[in-house]
N, C-alpha and C positions, 0 to 999 in steps of 0.2 A: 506551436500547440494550437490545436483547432479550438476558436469555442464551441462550436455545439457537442463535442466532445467534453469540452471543461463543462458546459452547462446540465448534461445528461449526469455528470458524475455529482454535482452539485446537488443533482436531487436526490441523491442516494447518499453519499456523505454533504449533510448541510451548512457544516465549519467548515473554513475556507482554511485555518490554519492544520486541523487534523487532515482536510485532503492534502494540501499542501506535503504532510508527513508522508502519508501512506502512497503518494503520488512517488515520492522520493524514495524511497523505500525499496520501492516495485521497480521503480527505472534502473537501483545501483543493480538488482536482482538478472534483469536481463541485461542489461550490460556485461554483467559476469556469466553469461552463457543460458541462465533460466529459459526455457518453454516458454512464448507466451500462450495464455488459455483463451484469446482471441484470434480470429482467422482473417483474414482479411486480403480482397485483390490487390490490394495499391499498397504501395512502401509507405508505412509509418514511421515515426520516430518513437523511441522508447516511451517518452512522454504521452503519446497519443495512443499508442497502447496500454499503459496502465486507464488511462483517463475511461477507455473502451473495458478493458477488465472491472474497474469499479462499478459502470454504467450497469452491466452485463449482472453484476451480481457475485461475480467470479472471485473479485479479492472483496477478504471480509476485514474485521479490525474488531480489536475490542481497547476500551482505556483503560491503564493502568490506573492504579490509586494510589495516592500521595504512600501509601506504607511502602507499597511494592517498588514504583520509584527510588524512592529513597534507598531502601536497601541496595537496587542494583547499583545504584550511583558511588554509596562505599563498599560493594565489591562484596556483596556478604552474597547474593546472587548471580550466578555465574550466565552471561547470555545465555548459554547453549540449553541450559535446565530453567530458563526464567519463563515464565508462562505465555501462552500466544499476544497478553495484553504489549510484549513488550516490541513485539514486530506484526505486520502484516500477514495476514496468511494467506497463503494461494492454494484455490478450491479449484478442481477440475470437476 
């Protein structure tokens, strides 16, 4: 993982644990075949492209609240219909 990649994304997400989330998130996403929304000459690794899409503006995030959590956690909201606070979302 490059820093000045981690440090560019630091200033756009400034919790280390929410990047940390939304960093993971994005990496399972292109590992399982996703688009990245950055271009880039040189081979990156999944990591160093999220880190570039956060920088970029590209991936957004919103928090969930203690209500909305908790619900998905006992099953009463289903991921697929659970609001964008529950995953990252990729903006083109």
């Amino acid at each position: 993982m490059r820093n000045d990649y981690l440090q560019s994304a630091l200033k756009v997400i400034d919790d280390p644990t929410i990047l940390i989330n939304v960093v993971s998130h994005r990496v399972k996403q292109l590992r399982r075949g996703h688009r990245a929304l950055v271009e880039s000459l040189e081979k990156l690794s999944a990591e160093d492209i999220a880190l570039r899409e956060i920088a970029e503006g590209k991936i957004t995030f919103e928090v969930a609240t203690i209500v909305e959590a908790t619900a998905t956690q006992r099953g009463s909201v289903s991921y697929a219909s659970a609001s964008s606070a529950q995953k990252p979302a990729a903006h083109s």
